[in-house]
N, CA, C and O atoms as a GROMACS GRO file, in nm:
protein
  580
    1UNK      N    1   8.401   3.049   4.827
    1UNK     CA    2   8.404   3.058   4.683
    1UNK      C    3   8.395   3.205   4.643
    1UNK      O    4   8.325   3.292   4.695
    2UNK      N    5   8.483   3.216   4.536
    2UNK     CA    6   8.490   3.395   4.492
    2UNK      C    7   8.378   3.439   4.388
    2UNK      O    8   8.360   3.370   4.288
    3UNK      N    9   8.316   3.532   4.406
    3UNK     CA   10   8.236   3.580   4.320
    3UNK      C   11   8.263   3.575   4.213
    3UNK      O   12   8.379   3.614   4.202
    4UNK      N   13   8.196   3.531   4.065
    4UNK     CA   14   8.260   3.577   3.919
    4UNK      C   15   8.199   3.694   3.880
    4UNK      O   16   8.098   3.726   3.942
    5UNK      N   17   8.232   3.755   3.804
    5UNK     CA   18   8.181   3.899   3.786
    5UNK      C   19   8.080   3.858   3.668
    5UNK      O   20   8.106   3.779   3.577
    6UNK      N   21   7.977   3.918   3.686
    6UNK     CA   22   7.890   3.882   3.569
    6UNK      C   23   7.911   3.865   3.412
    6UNK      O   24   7.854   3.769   3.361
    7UNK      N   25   7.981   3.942   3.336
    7UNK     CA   26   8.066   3.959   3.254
    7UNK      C   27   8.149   3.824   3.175
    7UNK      O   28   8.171   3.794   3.058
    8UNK      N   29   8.183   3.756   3.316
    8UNK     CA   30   8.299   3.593   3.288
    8UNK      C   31   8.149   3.530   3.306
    8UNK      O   32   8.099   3.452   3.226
    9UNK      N   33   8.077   3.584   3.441
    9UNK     CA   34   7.970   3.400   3.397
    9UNK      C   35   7.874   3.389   3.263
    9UNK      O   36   7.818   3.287   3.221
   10UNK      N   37   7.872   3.532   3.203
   10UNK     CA   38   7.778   3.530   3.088
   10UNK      C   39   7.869   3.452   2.949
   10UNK      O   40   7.820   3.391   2.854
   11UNK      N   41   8.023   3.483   2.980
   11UNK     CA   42   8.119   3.436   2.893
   11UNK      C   43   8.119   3.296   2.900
   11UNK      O   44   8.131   3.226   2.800
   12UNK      N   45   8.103   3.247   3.028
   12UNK     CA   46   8.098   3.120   3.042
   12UNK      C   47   8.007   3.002   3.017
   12UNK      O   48   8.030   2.881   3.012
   13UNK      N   49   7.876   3.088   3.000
   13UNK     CA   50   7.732   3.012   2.984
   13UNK      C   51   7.743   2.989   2.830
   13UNK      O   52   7.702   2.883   2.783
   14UNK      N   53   7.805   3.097   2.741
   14UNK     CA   54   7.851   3.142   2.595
   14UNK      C   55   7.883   3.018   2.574
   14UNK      O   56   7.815   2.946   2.501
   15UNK      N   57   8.003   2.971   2.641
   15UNK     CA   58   8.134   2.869   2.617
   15UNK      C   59   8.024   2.752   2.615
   15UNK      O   60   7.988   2.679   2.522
   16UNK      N   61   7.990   2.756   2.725
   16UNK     CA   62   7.930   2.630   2.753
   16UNK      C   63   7.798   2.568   2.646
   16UNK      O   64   7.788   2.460   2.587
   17UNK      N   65   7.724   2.663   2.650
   17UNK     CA   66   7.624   2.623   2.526
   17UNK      C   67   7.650   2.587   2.386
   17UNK      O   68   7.596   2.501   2.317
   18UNK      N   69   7.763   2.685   2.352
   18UNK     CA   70   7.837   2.662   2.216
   18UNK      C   71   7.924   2.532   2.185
   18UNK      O   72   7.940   2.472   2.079
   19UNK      N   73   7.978   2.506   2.326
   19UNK     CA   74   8.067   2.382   2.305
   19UNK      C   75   7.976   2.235   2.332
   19UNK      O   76   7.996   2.115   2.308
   20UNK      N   77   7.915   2.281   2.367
   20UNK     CA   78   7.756   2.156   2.381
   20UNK      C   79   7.692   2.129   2.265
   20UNK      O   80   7.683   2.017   2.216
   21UNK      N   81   7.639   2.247   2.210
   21UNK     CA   82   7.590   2.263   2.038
   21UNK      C   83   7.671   2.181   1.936
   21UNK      O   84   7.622   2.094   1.864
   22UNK      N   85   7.806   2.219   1.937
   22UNK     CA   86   7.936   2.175   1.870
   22UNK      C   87   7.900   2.010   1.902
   22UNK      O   88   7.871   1.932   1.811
   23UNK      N   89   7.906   1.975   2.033
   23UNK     CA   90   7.940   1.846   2.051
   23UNK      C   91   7.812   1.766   2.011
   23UNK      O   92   7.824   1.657   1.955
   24UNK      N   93   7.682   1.824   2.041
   24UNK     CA   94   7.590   1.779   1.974
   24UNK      C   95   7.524   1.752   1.843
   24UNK      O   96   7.423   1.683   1.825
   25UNK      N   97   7.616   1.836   1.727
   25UNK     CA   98   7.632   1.824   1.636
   25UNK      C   99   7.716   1.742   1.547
   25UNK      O  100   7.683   1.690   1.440
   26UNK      N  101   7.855   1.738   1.622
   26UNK     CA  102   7.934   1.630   1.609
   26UNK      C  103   7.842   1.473   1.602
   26UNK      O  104   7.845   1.398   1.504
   27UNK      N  105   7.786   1.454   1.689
   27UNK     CA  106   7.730   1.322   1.713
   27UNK      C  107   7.639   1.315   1.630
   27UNK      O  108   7.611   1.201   1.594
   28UNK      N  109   7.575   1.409   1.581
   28UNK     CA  110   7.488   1.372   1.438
   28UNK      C  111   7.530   1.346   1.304
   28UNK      O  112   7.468   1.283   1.218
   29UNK      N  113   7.640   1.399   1.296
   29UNK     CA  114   7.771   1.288   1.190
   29UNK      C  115   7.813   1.268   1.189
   29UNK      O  116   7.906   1.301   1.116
   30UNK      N  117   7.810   1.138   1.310
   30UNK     CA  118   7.901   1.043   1.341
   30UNK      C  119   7.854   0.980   1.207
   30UNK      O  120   7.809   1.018   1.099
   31UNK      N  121   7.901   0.824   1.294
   31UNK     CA  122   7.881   0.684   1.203
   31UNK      C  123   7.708   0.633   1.204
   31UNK      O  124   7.650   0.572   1.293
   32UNK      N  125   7.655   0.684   1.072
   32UNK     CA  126   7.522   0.684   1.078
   32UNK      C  127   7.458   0.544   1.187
   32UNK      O  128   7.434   0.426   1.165
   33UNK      N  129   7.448   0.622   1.293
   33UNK     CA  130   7.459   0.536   1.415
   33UNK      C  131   7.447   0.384   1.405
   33UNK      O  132   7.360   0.302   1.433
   34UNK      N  133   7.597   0.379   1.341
   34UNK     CA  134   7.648   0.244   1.352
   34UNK      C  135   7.678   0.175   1.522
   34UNK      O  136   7.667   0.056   1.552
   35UNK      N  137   7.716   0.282   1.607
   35UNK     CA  138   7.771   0.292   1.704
   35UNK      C  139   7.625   0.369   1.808
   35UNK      O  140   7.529   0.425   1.755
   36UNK      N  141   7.640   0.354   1.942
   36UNK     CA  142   7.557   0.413   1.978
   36UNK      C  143   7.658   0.552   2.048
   36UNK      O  144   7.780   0.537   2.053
   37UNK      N  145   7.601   0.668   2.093
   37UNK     CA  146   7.683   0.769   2.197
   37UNK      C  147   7.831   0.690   2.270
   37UNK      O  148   7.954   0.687   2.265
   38UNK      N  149   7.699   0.628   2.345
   38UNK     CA  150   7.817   0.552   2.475
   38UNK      C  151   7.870   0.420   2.442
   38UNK      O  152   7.939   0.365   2.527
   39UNK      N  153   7.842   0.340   2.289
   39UNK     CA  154   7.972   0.314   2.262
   39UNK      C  155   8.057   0.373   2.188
   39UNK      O  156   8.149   0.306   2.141
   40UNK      N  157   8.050   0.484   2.164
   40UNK     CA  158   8.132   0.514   2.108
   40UNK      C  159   8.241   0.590   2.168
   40UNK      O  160   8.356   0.580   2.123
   41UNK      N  161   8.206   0.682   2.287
   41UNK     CA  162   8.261   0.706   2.388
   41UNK      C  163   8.364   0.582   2.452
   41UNK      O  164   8.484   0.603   2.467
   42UNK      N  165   8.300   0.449   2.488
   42UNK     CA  166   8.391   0.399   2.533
   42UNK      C  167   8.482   0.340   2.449
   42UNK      O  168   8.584   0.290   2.496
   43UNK      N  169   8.466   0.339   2.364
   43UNK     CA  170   8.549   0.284   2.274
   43UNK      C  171   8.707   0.403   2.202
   43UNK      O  172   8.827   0.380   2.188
   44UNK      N  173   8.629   0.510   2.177
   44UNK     CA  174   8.734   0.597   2.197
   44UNK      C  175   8.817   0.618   2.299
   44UNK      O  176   8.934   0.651   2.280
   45UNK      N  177   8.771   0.602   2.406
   45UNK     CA  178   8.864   0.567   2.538
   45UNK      C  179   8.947   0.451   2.546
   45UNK      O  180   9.064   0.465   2.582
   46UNK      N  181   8.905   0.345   2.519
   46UNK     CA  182   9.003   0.269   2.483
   46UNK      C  183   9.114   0.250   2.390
   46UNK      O  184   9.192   0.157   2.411
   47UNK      N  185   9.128   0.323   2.293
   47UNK     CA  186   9.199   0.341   2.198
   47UNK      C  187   9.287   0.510   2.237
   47UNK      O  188   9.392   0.553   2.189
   48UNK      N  189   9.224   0.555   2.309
   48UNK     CA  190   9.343   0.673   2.390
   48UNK      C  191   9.384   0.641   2.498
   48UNK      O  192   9.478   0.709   2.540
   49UNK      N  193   9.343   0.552   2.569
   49UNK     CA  194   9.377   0.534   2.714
   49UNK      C  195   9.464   0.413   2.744
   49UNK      O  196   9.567   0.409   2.811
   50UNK      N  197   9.381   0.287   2.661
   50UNK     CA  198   9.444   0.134   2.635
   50UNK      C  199   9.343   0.039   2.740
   50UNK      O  200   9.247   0.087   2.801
   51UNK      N  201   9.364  -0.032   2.743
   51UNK     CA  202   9.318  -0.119   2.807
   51UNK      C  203   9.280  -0.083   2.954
   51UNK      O  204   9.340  -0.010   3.033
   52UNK      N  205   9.160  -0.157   2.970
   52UNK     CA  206   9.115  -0.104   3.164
   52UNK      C  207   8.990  -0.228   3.134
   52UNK      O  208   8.957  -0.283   3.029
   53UNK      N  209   8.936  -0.243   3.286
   53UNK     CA  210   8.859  -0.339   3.358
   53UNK      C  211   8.718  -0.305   3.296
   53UNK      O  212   8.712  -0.214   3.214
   54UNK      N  213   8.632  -0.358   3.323
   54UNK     CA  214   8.497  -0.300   3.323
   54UNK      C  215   8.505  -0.177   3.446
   54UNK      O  216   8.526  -0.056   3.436
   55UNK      N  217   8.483  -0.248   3.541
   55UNK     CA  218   8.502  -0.139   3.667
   55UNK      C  219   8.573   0.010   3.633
   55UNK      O  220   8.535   0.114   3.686
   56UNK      N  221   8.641   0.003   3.572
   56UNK     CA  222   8.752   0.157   3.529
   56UNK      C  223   8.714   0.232   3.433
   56UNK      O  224   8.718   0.352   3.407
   57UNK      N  225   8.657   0.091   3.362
   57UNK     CA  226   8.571   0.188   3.257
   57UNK      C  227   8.426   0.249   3.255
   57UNK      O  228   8.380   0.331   3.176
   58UNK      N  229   8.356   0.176   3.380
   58UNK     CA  230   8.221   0.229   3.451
   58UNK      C  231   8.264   0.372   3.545
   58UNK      O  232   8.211   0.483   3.553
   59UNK      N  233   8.392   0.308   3.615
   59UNK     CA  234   8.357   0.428   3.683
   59UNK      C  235   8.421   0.569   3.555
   59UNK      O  236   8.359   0.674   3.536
   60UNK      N  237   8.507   0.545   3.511
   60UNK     CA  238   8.596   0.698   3.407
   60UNK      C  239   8.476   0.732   3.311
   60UNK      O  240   8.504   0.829   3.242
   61UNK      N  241   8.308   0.664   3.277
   61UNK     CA  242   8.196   0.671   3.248
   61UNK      C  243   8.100   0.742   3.335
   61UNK      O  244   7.992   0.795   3.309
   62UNK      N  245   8.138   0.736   3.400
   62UNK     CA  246   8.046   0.773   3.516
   62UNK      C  247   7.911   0.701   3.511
   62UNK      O  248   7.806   0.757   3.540
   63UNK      N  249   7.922   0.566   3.468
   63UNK     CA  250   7.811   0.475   3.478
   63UNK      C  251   7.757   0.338   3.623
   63UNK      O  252   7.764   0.324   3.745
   64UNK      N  253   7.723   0.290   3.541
   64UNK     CA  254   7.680   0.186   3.679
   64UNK      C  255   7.739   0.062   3.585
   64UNK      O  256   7.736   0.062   3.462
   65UNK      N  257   7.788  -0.031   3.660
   65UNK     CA  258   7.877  -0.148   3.590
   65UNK      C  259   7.798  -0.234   3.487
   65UNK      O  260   7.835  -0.271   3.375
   66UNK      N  261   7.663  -0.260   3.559
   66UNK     CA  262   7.576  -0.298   3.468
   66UNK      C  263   7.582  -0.223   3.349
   66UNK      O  264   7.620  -0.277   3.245
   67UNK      N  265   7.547  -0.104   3.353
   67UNK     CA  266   7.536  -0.024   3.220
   67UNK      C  267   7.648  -0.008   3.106
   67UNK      O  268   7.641   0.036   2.991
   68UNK      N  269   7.767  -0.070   3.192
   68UNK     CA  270   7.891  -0.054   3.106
   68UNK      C  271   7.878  -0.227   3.077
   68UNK      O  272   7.914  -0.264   2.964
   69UNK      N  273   7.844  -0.301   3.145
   69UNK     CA  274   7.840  -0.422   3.080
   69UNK      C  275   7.738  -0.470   2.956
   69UNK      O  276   7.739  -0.578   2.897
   70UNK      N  277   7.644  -0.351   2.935
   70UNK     CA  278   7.524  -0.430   2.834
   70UNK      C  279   7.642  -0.332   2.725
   70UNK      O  280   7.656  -0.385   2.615
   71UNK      N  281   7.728  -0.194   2.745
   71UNK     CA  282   7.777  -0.133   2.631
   71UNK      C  283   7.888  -0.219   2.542
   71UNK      O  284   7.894  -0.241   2.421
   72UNK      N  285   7.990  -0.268   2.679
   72UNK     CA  286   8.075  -0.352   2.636
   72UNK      C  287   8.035  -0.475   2.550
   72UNK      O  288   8.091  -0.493   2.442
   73UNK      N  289   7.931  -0.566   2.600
   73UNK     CA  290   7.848  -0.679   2.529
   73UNK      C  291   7.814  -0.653   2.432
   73UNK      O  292   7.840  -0.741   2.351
   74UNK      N  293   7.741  -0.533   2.372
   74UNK     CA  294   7.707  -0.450   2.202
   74UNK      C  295   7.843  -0.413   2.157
   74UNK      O  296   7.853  -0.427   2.035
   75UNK      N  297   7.936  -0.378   2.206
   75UNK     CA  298   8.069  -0.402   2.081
   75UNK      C  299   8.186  -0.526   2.077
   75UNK      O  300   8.253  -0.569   1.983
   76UNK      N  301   8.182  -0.553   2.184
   76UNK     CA  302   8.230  -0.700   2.168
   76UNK      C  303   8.175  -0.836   2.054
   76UNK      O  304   8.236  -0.925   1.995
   77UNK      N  305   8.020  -0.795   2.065
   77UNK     CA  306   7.929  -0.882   1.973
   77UNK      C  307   7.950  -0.819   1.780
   77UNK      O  308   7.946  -0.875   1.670
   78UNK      N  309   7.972  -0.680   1.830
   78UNK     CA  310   8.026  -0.606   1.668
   78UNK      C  311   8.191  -0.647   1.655
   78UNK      O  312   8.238  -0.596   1.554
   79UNK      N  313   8.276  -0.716   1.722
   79UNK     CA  314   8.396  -0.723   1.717
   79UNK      C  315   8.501  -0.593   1.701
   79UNK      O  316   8.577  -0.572   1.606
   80UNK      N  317   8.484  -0.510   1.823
   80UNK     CA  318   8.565  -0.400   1.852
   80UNK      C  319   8.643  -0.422   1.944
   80UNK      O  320   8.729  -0.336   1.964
   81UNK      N  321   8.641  -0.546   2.031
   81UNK     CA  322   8.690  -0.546   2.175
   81UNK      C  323   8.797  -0.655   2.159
   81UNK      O  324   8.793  -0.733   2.063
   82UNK      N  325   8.898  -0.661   2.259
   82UNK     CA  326   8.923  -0.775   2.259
   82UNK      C  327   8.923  -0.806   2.418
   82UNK      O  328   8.890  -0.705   2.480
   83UNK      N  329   8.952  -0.926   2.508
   83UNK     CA  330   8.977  -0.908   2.619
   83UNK      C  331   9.091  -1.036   2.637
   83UNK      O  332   9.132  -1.128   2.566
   84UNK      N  333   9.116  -0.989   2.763
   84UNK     CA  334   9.259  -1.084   2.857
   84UNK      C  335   9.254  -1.058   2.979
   84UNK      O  336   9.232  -0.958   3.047
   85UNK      N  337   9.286  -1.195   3.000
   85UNK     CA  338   9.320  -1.186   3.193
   85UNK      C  339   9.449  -1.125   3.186
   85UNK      O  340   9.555  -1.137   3.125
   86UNK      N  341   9.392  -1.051   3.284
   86UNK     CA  342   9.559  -0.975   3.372
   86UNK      C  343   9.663  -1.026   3.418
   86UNK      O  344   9.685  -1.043   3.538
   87UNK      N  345   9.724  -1.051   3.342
   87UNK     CA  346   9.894  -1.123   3.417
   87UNK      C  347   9.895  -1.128   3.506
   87UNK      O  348   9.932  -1.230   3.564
   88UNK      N  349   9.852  -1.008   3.574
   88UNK     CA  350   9.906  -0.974   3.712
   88UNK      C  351   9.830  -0.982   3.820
   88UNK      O  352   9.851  -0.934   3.932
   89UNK      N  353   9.722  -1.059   3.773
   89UNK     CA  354   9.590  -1.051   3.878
   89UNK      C  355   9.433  -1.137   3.751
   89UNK      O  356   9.341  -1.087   3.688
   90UNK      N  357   9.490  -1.305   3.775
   90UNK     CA  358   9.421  -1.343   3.661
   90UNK      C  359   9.276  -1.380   3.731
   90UNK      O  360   9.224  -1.488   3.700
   91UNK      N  361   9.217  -1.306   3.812
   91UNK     CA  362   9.090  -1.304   3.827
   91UNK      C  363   9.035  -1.183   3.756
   91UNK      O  364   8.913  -1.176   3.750
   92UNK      N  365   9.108  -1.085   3.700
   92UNK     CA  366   9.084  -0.939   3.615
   92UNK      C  367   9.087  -0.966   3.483
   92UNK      O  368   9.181  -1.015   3.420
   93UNK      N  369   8.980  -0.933   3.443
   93UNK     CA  370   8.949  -0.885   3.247
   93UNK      C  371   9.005  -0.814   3.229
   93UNK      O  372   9.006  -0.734   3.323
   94UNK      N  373   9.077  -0.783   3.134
   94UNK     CA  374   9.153  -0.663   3.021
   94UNK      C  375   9.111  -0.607   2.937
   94UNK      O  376   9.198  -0.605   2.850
   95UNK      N  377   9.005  -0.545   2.899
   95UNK     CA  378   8.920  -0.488   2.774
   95UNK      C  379   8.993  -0.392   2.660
   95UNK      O  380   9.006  -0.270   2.670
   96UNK      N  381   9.032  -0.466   2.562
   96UNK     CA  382   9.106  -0.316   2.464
   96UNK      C  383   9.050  -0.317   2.350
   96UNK      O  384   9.010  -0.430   2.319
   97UNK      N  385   9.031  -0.244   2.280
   97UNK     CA  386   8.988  -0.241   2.114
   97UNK      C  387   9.045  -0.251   2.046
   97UNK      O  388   9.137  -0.179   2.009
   98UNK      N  389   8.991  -0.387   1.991
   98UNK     CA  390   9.014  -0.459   1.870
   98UNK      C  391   9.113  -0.428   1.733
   98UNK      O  392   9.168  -0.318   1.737
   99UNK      N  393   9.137  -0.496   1.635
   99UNK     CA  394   9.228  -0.383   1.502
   99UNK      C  395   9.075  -0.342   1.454
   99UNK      O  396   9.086  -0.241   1.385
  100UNK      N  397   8.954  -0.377   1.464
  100UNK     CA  398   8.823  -0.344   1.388
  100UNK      C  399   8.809  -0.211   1.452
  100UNK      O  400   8.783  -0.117   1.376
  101UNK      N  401   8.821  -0.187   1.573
  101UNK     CA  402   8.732  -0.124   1.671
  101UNK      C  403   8.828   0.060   1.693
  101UNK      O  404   8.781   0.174   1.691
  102UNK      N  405   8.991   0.005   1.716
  102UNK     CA  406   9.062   0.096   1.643
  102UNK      C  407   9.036   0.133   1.480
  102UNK      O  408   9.026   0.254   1.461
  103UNK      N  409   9.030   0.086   1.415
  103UNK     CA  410   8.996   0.132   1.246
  103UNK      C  411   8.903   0.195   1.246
  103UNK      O  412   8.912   0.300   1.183
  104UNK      N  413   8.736   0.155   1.329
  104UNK     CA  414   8.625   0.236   1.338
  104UNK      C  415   8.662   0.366   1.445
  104UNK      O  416   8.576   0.453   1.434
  105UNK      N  417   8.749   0.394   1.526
  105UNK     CA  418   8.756   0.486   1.570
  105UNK      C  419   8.837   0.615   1.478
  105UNK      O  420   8.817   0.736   1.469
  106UNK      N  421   8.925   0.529   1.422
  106UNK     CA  422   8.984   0.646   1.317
  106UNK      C  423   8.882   0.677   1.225
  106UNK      O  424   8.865   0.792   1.185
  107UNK      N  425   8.823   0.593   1.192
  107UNK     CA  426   8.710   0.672   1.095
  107UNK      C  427   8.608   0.780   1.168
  107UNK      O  428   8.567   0.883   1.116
  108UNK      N  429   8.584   0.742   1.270
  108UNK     CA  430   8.477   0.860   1.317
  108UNK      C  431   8.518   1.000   1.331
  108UNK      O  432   8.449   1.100   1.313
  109UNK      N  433   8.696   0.988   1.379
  109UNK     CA  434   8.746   1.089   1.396
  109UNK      C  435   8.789   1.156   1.272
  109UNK      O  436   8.747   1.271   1.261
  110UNK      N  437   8.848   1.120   1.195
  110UNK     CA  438   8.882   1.149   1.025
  110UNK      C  439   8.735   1.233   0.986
  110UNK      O  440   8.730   1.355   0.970
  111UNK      N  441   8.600   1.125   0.975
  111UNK     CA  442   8.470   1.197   0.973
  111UNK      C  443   8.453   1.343   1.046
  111UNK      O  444   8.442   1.455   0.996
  112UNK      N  445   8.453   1.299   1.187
  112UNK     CA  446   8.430   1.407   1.248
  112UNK      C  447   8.536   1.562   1.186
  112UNK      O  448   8.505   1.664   1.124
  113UNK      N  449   8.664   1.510   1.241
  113UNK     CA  450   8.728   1.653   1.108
  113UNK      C  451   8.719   1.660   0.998
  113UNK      O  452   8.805   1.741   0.962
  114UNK      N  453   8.653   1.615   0.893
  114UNK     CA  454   8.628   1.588   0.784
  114UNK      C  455   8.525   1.756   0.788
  114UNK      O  456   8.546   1.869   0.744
  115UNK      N  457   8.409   1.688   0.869
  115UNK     CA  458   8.309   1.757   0.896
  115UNK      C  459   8.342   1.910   0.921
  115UNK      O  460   8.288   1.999   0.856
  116UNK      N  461   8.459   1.938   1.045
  116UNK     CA  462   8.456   2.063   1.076
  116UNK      C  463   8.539   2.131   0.946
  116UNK      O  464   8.506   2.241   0.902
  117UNK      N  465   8.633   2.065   0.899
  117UNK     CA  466   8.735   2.140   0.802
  117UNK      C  467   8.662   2.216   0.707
  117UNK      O  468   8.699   2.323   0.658
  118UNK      N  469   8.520   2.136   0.679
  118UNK     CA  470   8.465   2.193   0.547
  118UNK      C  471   8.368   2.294   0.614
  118UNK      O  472   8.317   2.372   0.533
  119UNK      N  473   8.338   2.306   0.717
  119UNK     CA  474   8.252   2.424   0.796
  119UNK      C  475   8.373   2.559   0.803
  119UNK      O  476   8.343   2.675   0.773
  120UNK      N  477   8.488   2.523   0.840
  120UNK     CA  478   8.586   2.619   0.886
  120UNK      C  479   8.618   2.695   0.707
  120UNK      O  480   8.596   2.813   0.679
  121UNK      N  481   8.665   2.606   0.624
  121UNK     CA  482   8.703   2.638   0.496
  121UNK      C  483   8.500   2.752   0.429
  121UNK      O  484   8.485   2.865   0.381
  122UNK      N  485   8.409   2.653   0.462
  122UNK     CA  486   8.317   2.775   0.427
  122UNK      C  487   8.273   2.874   0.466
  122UNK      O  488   8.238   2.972   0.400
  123UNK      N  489   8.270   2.851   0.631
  123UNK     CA  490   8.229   2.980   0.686
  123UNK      C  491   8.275   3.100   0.778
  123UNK      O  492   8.219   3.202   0.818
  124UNK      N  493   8.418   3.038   0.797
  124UNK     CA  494   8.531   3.177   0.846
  124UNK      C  495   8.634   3.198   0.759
  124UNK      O  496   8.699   3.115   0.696
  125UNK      N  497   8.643   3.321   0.762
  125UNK     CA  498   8.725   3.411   0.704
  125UNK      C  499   8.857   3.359   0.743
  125UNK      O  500   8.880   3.291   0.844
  126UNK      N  501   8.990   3.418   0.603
  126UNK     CA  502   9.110   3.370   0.667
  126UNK      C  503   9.108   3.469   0.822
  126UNK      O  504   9.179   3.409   0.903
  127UNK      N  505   9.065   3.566   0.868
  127UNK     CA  506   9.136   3.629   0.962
  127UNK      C  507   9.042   3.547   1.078
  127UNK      O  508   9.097   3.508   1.181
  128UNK      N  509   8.917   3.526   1.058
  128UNK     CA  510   8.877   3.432   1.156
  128UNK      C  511   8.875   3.302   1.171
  128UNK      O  512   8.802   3.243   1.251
  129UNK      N  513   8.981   3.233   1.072
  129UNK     CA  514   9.068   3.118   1.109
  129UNK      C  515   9.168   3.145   1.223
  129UNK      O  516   9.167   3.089   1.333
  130UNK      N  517   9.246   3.231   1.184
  130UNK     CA  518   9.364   3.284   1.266
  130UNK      C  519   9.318   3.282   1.416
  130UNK      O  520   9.388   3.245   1.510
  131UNK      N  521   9.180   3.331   1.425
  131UNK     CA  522   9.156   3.409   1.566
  131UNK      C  523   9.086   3.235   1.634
  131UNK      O  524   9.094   3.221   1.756
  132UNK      N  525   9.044   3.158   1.581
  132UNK     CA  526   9.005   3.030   1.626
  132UNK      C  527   9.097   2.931   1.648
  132UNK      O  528   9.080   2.842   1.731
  133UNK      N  529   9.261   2.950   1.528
  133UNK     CA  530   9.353   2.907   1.588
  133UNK      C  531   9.440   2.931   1.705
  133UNK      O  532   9.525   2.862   1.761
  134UNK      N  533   9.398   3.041   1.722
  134UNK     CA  534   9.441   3.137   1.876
  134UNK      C  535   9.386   3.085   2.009
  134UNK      O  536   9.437   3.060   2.118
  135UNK      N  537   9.242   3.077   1.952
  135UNK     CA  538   9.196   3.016   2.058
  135UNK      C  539   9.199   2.866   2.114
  135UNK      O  540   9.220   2.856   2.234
  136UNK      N  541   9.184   2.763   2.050
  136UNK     CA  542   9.209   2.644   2.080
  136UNK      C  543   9.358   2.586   2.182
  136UNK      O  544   9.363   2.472   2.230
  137UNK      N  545   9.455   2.677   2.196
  137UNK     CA  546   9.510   2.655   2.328
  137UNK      C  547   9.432   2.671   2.441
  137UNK      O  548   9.411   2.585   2.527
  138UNK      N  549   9.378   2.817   2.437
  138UNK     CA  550   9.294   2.838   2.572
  138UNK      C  551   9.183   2.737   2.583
  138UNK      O  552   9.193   2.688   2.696
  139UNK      N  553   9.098   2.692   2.529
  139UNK     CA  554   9.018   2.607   2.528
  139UNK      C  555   9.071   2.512   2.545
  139UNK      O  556   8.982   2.429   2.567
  140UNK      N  557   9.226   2.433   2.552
  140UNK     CA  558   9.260   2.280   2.561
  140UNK      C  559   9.285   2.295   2.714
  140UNK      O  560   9.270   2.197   2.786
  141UNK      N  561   9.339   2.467   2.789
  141UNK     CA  562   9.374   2.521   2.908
  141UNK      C  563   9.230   2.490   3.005
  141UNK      O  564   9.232   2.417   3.104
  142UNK      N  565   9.153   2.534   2.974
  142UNK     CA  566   8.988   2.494   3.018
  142UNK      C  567   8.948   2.387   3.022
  142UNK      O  568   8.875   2.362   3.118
  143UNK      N  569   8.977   2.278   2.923
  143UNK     CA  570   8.958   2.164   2.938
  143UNK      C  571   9.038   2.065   3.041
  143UNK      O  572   8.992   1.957   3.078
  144UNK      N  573   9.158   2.116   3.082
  144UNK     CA  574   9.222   2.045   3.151
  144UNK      C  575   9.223   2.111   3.307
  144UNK      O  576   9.330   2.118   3.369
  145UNK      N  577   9.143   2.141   3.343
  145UNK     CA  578   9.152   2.192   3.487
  145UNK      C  579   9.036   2.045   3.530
  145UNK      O  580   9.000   2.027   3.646
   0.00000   0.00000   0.00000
């Protein structure tokens, strides 16, 4: 493994705390926790991803199946879910979100930019709009490694 020069890892600890802060803030106006974290997580996954097993969705969670089964059981019981056997293998569940469960996901997200637009519109400058729209490629570049 190559050394980072002190310089990038201090840049990086930067990134990292800030984009943690961000995300931790996000989740405090969400849906006045209508939803919990991790359903809401999985549920946004289902509505970008589509349909998957419990199993696919424990493991792309990085949970334990149990734990994805008490999450799934709390929105299924709110009517976000729907499920189906697999055509193709009818011993397999199909888990997708619901028209409820899609509608609550557009709202969180609408919310959630709701939220940043009016932070961006009060507290950067047009020239430090520009320089944040600059950045958000590199940051989608980081995110995808």
């Amino acid at each position: 493994m190559t050394r980072v020069p002190n310089q990038v890892a201090e840049l990086a600890g930067q990134l990292r705390g800030t984009v943690g802060q961000l995300h931790r803030r996000l989740r405090q106006v969400d849906n006045a926790e209508v939803l919990t974290p991790s359903q809401t997580a999985v549920l946004g996954r289902l509505v970008r991803d589509g349909a998957a097993t419990q199993g696919e969705l424990a493991a792309a969670e990085h949970v334990r199946q149990q734990s994805m089964g008490a999450t799934l059981a709390a929105l299924d019981e709110l009517g976000h879910l729907t499920k189906i056997r697999d055509p193709g293998d009818g011993r397999r569940v199909l888990i997708s979100a619901s028209e409820l469960g899609e509608k609550t996901v557009r709202g969180l997200r609408q919310h959630r930019d709701e939220w940043i637009a009016r932070g961006i519109t009060a507290e950067l400058t047009p020239a430090e709009r520009r320089t944040l729209a600059e950045a958000i490629p590199l940051l989608h570049r980081l995110a995808q490694l």
